[in-house]
C-alpha positions in Angstrom: -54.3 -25.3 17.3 -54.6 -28.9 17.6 -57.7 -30.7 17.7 -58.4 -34.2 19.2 -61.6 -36.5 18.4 -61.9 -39.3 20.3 -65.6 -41.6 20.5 -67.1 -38.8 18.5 -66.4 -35.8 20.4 -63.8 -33.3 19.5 -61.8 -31.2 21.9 -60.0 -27.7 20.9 -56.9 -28.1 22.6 -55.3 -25.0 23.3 -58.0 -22.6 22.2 -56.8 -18.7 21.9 -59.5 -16.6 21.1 -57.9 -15.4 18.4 -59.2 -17.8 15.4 -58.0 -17.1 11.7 -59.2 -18.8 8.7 -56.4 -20.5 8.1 -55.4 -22.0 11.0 -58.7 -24.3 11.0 -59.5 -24.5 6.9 -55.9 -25.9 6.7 -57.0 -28.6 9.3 -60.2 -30.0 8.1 -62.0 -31.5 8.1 -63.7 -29.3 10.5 -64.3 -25.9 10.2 -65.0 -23.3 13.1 -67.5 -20.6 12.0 -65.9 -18.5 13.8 -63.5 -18.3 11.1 -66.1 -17.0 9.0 -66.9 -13.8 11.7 -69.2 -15.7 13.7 -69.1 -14.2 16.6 -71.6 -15.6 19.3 -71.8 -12.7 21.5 -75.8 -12.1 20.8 -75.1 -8.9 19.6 -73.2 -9.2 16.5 -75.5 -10.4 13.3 -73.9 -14.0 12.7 -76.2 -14.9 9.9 -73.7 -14.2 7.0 -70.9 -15.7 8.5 -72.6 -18.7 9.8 -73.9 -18.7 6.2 -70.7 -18.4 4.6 -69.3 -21.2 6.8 -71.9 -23.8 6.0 -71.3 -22.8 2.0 -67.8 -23.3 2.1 -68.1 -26.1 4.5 -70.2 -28.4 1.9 -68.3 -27.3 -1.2 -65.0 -28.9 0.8 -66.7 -31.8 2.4 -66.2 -30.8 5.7 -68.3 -30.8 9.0 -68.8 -27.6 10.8 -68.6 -27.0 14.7 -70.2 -23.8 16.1 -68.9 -23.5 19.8 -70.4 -22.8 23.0 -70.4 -19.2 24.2 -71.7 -17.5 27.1 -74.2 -15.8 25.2 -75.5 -17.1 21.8 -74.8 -16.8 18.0 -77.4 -14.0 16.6 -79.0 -14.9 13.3 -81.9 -12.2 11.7 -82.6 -14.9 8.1 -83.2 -18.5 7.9 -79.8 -20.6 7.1 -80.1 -22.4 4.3 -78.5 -26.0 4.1 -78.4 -27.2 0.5 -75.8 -29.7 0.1 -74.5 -32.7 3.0 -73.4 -31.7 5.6 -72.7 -32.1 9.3 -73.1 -29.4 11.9 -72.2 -29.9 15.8 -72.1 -27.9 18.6 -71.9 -29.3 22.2 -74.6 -26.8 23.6 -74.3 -23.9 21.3 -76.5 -22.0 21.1 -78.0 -20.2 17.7 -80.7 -17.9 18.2 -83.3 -16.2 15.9 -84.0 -12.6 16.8 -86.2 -11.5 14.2 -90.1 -12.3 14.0 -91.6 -14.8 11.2 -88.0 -16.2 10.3 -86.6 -20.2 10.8 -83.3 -21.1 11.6 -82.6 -23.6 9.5 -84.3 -24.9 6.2 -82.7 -28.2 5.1 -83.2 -28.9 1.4 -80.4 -31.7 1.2 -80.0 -34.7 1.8 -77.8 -36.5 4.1 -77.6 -33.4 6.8 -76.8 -33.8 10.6 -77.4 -31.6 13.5 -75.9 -32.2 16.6 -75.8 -30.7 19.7 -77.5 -27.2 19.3 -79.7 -25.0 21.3 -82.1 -23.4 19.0 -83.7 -20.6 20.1 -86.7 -18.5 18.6 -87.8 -15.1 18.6 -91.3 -15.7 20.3 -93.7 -18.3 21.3 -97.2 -16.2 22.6 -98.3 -15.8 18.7 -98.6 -18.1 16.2 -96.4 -16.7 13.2 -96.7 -20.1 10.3 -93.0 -19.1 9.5 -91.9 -19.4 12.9 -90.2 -22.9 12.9 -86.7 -23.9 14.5 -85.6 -26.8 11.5 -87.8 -26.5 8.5 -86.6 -29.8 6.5 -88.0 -29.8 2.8 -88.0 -32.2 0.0 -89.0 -31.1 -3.8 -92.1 -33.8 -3.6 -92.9 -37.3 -3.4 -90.5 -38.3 -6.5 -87.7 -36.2 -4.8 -87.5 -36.9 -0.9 -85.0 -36.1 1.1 -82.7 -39.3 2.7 -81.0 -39.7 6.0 -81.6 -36.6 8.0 -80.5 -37.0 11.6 -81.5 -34.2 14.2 -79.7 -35.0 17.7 -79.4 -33.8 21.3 -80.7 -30.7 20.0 -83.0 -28.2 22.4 -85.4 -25.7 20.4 -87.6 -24.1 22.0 -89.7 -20.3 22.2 -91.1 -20.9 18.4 -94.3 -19.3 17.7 -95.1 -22.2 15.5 -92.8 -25.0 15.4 -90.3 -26.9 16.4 -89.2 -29.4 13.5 -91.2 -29.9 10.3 -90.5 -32.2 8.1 -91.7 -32.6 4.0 -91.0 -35.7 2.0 -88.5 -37.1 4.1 -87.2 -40.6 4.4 -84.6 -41.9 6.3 -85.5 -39.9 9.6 -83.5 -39.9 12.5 -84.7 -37.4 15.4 -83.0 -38.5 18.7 -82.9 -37.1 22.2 -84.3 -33.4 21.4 -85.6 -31.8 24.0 -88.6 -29.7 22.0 -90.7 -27.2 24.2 -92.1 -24.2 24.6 -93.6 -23.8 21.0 -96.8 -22.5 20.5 -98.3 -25.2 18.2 -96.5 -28.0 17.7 -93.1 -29.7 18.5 -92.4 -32.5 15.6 -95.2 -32.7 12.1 -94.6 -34.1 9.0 -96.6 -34.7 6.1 -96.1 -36.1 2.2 -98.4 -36.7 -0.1 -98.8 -38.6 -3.3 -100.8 -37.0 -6.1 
């Protein structure tokens, strides 16, 4: 199917909703998760294909789009993001249904996320692990450079909404960040 970027916004002309593998890997640079298994129905477990998407996604270069459904895609584990990488979504919507878990730990540099709705499991308890974006650099010899959250909305985290470790080169744009039980945006380095 084709697809058409104009100004920074893509459009998925012609969408069935059969998707294969092959007809988006063969057109990168973008690749759909949902030709990884990602469903999005908030039923279906979407953590090892999001997973699997985001891995194959960095090893190729490319950036990865997670569409919009009605309901959400259903993640039970934190997804790790290791290597660059851009993620965008228009208002998709990637949910954590399990208790104590992120949804995304950034341990890379030069990583974007744009355009999600992340959700969490609860926000009445304070559970430490309970954070939407967990970004994470080795120390203060080894921090992590241009990290760009934007238009993102997280909210119903028992803990938190983005925490950030040895960081530089920070950009956090028009998030909308509520409904967290302790605290929307920390960071903290340290030199020893």
């Amino acid at each position: 199917f084709p697809v058409t970027i104009w100004a920074g916004r893509i459009s998925l002309d012609n969408y069935s909703k059969t998707i294969k593998a092959a007809d988006i890997v063969t057109k990168g640079p973008i690749v759909d998760v949902r030709a990884f298994g990602a469903v999005g129905d908030g039923v279906a477990d979407d953590t090892v294909a999001l997973q699997t998407a985001i891995t194959y996604a960095c090893d190729n270069k490319f950036s990865l789009f997670i569409p919009k459904t009605s309901q959400n895609f259903k993640i039970t584990d934190a997804i790790h993001i290791t290597y660059p990488i851009k993620i965008f979504g228009f208002g998709a919507e990637v949910k954590q249904s399990v208790s104590g878990k992120r949804a995304f730990t950034i341990t890379s540099s030069d990583v974007m996320i744009d355009g999600l709705k992340i959700t969490g499991y609860q926000n009445s308890t304070p559970t430490a692990t309970e954070i939407a974006i967990n970004v994470y650099g080795a120390d203060s010899s080894n921090y992590l450079n241009n990290i760009t959250i934007n238009n993102c909305d997280i909210s119903n985290w028992g803990y938190g909404g983005i925490e950030l470790s040895f960081v530089n080169k920070l950009n956090i744009i028009n998030n909308n960040i509520h409904n967290v039980h302790y605290f929307g945006l920390f960071g903290f380095s340290r030199v020893s």
